[in-house]
N, C-alpha and C positions, 0 to 999 in steps of 0.2 A: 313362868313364861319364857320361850326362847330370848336367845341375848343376841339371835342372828338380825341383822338388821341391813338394809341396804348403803351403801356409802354415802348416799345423801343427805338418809337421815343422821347417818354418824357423826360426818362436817356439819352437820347445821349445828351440833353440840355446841361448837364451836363460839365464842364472844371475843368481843372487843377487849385486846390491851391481855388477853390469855398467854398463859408462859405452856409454851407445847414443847415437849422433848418428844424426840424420833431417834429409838435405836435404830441400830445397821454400822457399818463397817466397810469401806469405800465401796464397791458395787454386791456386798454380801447379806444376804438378811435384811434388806431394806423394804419396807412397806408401801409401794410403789402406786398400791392402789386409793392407797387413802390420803396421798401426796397428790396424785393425781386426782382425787375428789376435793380437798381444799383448793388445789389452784382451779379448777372446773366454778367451786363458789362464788372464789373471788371475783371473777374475770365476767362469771353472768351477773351479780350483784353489787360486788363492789365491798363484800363482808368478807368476812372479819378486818377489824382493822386494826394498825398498832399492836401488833403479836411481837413477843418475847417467842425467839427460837434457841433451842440448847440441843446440842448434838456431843458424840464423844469423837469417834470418827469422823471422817470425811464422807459426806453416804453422797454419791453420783457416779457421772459418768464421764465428766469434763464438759459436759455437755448440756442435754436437756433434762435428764431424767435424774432422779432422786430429789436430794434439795431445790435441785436447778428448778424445779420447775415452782418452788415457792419466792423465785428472785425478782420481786415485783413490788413495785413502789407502791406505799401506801400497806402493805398486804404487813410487811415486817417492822419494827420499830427498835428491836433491837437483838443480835445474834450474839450469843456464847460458845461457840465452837472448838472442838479440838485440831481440828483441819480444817482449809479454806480450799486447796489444792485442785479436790475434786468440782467444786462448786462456782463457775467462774460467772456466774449470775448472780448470785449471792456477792461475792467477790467485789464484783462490779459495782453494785451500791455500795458499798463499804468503801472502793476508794474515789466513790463521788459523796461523800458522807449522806447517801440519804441513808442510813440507818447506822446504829452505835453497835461496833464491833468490836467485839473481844475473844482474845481466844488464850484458852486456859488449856495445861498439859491438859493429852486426854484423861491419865489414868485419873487425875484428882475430881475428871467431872465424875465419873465413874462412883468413885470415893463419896462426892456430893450426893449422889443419890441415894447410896445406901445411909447417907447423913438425915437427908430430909426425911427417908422412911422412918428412920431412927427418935425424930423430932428434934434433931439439936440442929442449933443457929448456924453449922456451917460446917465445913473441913479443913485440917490442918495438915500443912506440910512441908517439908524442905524442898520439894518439888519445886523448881521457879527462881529460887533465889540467885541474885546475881546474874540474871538474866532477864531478858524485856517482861517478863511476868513480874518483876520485882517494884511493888509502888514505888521505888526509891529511882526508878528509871523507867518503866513506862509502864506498869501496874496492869499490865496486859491487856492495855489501848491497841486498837487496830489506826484509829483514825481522830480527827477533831471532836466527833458528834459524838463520841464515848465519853463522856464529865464523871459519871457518877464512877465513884470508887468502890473497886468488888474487891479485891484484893488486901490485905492487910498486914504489915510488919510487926512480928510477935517476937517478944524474948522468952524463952522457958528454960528454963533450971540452967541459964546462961549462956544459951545456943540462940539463934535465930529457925527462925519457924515465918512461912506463910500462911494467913487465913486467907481462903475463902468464903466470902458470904453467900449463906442460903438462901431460899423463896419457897412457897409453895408450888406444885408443879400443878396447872390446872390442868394440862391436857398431855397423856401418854400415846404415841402410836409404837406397838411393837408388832411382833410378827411370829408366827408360829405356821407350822404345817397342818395340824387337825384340831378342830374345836369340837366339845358338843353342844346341845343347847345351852347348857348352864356353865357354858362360858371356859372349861378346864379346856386347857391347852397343853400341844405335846409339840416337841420338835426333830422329829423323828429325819426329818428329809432336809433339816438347816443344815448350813457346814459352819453355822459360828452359833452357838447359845448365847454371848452377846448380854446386854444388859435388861434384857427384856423382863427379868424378875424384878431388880432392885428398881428399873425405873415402872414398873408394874405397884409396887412397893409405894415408892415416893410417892406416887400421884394418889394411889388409894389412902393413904395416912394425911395428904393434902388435902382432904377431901374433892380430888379431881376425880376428872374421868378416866378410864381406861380404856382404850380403842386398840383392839387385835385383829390385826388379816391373818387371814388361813387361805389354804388351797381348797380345803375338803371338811364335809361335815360329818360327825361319828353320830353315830345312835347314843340316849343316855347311858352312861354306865357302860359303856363301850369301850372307852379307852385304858387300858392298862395303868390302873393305880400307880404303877414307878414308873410310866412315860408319863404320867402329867408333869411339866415344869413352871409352870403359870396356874394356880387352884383357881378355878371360876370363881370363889368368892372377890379373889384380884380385879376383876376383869369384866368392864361395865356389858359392851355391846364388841359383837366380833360381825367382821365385814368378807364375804369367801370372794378372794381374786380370783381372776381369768389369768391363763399361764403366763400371757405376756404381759402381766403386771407381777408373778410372783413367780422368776426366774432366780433358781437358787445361788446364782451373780449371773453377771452383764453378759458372761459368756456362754454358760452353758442353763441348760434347764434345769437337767438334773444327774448329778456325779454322783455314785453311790460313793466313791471313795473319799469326796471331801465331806461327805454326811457319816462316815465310817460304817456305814454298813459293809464296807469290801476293803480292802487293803488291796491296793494295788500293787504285783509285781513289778519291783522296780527293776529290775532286766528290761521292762517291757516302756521305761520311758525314752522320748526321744532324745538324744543327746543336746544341748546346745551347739548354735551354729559359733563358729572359732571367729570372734571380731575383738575388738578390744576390748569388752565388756567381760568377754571370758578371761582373759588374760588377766584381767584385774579380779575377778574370781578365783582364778586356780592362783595368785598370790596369795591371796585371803586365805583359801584351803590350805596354802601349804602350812600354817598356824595352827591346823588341828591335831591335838596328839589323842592319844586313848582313851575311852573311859572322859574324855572332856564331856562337862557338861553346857551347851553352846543354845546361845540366842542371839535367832538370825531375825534381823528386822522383816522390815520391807521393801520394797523396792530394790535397788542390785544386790545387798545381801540376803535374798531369799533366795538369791543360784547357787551359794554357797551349796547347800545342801544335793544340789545338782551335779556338778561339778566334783564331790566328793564321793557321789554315787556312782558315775563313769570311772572313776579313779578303781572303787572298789569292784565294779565291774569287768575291769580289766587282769586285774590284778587278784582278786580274790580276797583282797586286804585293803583298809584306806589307812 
């Protein structure tokens, strides 16, 4: 039987006191359609209630869309997050305590999920220590209404170490570009692959659900065996968005060259405009020697790489 189904019926999956993770990556790869089917639920019924949310990123827009639109009272019970930045509805209950907030580095939720697929009680790491993730100082409390302790102080072979503890994940939403009936999924058109396998992973070894938005539906056996990255045995029921719910980020539609199909001529990008924030770039730039191998964050170190392109633009050398 197809595993296509409409969003309605998908959220109705949906129960009280569910721990749902949602990959995406502040406004990239977000499943925007089945975000917007759970809060559509909630708001005409009043269901689901008391959910566990777990995110790695930050998935919004500052505004309404991604998480924001699950920031509603009653709807959440308690958030595990890697970022709050994007999400200031989310946000917002957390610093009125109506819901218990935590936020753990992202790479360890990440780490977490391939833990629960794996079956073991948790993840460990030096990640956090000696910092507000640290139970020895705020065990990666957002606020009051956070009690229970997820975090945990480990000695091993006479080093310190962080636990965090597991759960089952009952409810996955991830996101892919082409499904077929039987649920194999490709991401041909994403510009992040993203966690969408291990937490595909987790939820099906949880015995959860799996919920996938697509753009587009393939005939069976249509898709190219090395583009599937999600095997429809993963993969309960998949939901086909409408563009302005599956925009490959907040900006554009659709970029062949953040999806790699193209390589963009960098000759052909715009320079930044000269204000402070360059200045404080081309400092940064001036650190880069040869053959460096370099990781640039996000936010104002992601011009680095801009700024060192103009350089080489000019010059023929960076």
């Amino acid at each position: 039987m197809s595993k296509i189904i409409p969003v309605e019926d998908a959220v109705a999956l949906i129960q009280d006191d569910d721990v749902v993770a949602v990959s995406g990556y502040g406004t990239n790869g977000v499943p925007d359609k089945l975000l917007a089917g759970l809060e559509s639920r909630f708001i005409e019924s009043n269901e689901p209630n008391k959910l566990t949310l777990m995110f790695a990123g930050g998935i919004g827009d500052g505004k309404d869309r991604g998480l924001n639109r699950l920031g509603h009272e009653g709807l959440l019970k308690r958030v595990i997050g890697g970022h709050f930045g994007l999400i200031p509805k989310i946000e917002k209950l957390a610093r009125k305590n109506r819901i218990e907030a935590y936020n753990f580095p992202e790479g360890v939720i990440t780490h977490l999920y391939r833990n629960i697929a794996a079956g073991k009680p948790g993840a460990m790491s030096r990640i956090g220590l000696e910092t507000f993730v640290d139970p020895r100082l705020e065990g990666a409390k957002m606020n009051e209404a956070a009690q229970e302790d997820l975090v945990q102080l480990l000695t091993l072979n006479g080093g310190e170490a962080l636990y965090f503890k597991g759960f089952p994940i009952n409810i996955a939403f991830i996101r892919g570009t082409t499904a077929d009936p039987e649920g194999n999924i490709s991401l041909e058109k994403e510009s992040l692959s993203l966690e969408n396998l291990s937490l595909a992973l987790a939820a099906h070894n949880s015995g959860g659900i799996v919920i996938c938005q697509v753009e587009r539906v393939a005939q069976n056996n249509s898709i190219d065996a090395r583009q599937v990255r999600i095997p429809g045995i993963l993969v309960d029921c998949v939901v086909v968005a409408e563009p302005q719910f599956h925009m490959q980020n907040y900006d554009e539609q659709y970029n062949p060259g953040l999806s790699g199909e193209i390589r963009v001529p960098l000759e052909t990008l715009e320079p930044l405009p000269l204000d402070e924030k360059k200045v404080v770039l081309r400092r940064a730039a001036m650190e880069l020697t040869p053959n460096a191998v370099v990781n640039l964050g996000v936010g104002l170190a992601s011009g680095v790489g801009n700024v060192a392109n103009e350089k080489k633009s000019r010059t023929g050398s960076c």
